[in-house]
N, C-alpha and C positions, 0 to 999 in steps of 0.2 A: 582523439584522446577523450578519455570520460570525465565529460566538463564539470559535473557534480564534483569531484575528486581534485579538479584544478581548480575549483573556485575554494575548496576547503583550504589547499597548500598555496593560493593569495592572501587567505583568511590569517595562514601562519606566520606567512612573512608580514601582512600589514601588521598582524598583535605582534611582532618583534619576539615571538617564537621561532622564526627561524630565520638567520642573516642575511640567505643567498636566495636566488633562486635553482638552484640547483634540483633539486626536487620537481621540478617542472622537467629537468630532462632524465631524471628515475622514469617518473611515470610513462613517459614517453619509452623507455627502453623495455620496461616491462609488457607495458602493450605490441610493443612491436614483439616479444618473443615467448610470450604467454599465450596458451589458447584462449579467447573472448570470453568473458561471463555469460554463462547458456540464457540471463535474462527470465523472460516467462515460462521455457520451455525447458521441460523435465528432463534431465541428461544425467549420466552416471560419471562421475567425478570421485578424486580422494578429497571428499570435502573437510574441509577442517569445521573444527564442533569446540564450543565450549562448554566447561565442566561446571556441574552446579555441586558448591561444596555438603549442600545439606544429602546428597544422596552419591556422591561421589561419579554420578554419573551425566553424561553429554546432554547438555539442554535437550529436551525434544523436540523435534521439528524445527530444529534451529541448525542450517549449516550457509557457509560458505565458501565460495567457490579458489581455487589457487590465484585465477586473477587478481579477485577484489580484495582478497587478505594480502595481499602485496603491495596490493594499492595503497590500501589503509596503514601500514606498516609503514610507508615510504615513509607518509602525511603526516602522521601520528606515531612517531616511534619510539613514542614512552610504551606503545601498545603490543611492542613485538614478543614473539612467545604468549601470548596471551591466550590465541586459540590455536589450538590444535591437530594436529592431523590426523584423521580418521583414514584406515583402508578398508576399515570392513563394511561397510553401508556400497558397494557396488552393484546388490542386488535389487535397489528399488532406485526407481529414478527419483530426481529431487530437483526443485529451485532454488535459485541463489537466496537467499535470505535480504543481504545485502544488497542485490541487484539496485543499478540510480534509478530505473524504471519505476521504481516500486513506492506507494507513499508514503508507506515505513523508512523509507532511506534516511530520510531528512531528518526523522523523527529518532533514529540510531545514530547520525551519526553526530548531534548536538550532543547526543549525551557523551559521544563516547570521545568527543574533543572535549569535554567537559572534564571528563576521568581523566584522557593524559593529561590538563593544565594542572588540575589537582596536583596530579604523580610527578610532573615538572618541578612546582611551588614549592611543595614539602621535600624532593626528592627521595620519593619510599615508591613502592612497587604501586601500579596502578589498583584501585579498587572495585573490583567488577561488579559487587555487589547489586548495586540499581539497576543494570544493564542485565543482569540475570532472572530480573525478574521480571523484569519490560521484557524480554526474550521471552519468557514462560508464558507469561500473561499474553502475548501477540499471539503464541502460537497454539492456541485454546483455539483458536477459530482462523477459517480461512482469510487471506485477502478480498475487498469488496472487490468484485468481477463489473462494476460501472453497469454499463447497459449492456453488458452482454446477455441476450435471453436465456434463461436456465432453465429448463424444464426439472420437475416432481424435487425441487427444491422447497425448506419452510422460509416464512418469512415473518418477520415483529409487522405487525397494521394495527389501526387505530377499526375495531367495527364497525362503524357508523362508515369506515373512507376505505374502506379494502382496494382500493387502488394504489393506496401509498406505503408501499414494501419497503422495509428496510433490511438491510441485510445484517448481520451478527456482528459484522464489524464497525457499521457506520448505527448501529443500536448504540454500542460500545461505549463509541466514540462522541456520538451527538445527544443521542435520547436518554441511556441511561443518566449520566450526568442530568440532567434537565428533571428527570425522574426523582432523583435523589432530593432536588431543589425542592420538590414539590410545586412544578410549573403548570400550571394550568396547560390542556393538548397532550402533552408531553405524558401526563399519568394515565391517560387514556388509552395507550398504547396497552395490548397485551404482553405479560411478562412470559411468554411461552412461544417460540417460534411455531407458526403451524402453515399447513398449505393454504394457500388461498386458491387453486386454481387446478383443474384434472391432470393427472400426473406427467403426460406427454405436452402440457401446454408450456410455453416458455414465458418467464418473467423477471425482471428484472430491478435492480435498486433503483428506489426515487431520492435518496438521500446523500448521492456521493458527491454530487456539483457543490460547486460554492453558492449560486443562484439559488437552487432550492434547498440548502442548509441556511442560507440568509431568509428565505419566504419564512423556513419555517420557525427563526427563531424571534422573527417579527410578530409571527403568529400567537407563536407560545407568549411575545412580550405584552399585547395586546388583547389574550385571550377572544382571540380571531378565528374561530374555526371557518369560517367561511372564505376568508382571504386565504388557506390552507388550499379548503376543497377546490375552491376555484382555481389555483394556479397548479393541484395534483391534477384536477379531471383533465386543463388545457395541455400540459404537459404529456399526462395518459394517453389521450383520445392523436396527440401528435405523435408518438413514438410508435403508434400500431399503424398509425398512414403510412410513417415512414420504413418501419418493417415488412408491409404489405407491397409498397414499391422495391422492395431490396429483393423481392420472392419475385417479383412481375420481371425485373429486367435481368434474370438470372438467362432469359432467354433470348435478348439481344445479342448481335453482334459485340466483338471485344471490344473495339475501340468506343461502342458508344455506351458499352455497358461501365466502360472506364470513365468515364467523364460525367454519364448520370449519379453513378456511386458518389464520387468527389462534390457533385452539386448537393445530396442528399447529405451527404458528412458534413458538407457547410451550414446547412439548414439546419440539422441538426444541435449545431451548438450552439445555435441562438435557443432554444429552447430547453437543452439537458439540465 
């Protein structure tokens, strides 16, 4: 069962929104006879879309999938009818929007158990309004890809530290705001994505972890740029060892190339 989604329908029955548990065995039946949510991987679906009233047409780049709109429905059913089902988007593949994987989830569905307590409270239709524009506004740019290496991709850097990339979403999310403050580090960033690196090379976000979103807001508190440099370069100069052994033991046998991978992932996360 998709724990995200049962810990939301604990959430309703502890707020004494909902009396039973019975919704624990919705979810459960839905799952059981729903095809999966496709997750990160682009699948053609009737995905259901919501409507933005200022142009009378389907959020863009906003859909989700028959699973999780069921789901949500179960949990939250001041929300039903809400969004809508689309057939004609068959032609491009797509991702769940909604997907639990995803770090938008959390971030959707606070608000959107926010809007049915509202719609509960008052008893009037729910108001989608906030939720449409958090939709819009999310979908101006892609999800941060973590440390996935990207080649001839742009990236937000600081020129003095062109090591430390940020990606469009974690700009967004972390620096712009700091930007806005007028935070020492933080205005130093260029306001224009650009390459840092030859178009076939691959590069990746330094700003998605919690660890180095906390270095760097330490930094910015501080007006620390060297406590910055030093924990991007250690980080940096780590993640190219550990890529450079991901490329060496491509050529091992399986079983040991399965177990070096797993010790590198561990190591890994002491440092992302």
């Amino acid at each position: 069962m998709s724990l995200p989604w049962v810990r939301s329908a604990y959430t309703s029955i502890i707020n004494h929104t909902r009396s039973n548990f019975d919704v624990l065995f919705v979810l459960a039946e839905i799952l059981d006879g729903k095809q999966p949510c496709p997750g990160k991987v682009e699948d053609h679906r009737d995905w259901y879309r919501l409507k933005d009233p200022d142009n009378d047409r389907s959020v863009h780049d906003f859909q989700i999938c028959p699973c999780c709109v069921q789901q949500l429905e179960a949990v939250l059913p001041s929300l039903r009818g809400v969004f809508h089902r689309s057939r004609g988007h068959h032609s491009t593949a797509r991702v769940c929007s909604l997907r639990s994987d995803s770090k938008r989830f959390t971030t959707y569905v606070e608000l959107l158990e926010e809007i049915a307590a509202q719609a509960d409270d008052y008893r009037r239709p729910p108001n989608m309004y906030h939720f449409i524009e958090l939709a819009k506004k999310l979908a101006e740019f892609p999800e941060c890809r973590r440390d996935v290496m990207l080649p001839g991709q742009e990236w937000y850097y600081i020129p003095e530290l062109r090591e430390f990339t940020v990606c469009e979403d974690c700009y967004e999310e972390v620096v712009w705001p700091a930007i806005k403050r007028v935070t020492p580090i933080a205005e130093d960033f260029n306001r224009h994505a650009k390459a840092v690196a030859p178009s076939h090379v691959g590069v990746s976000c330094q700003l998605y972890s919690p660890r180095m979103r906390r270095i760097f807001h330490d930094a910015c508190l501080r007006a620390d740029m060297q406590l910055l440099r030093n924990a991007t370069l250690q980080r940096y100069n780590i993640e190219q060892g550990l890529q450079a052994k991901k490329l060496d033991i491509q050529r091992w046998p399986r079983e040991e190339r399965a177990r070096e991978m797993a010790r590198l992932v561990e190591e890994w996360k002491r440092w992302e």
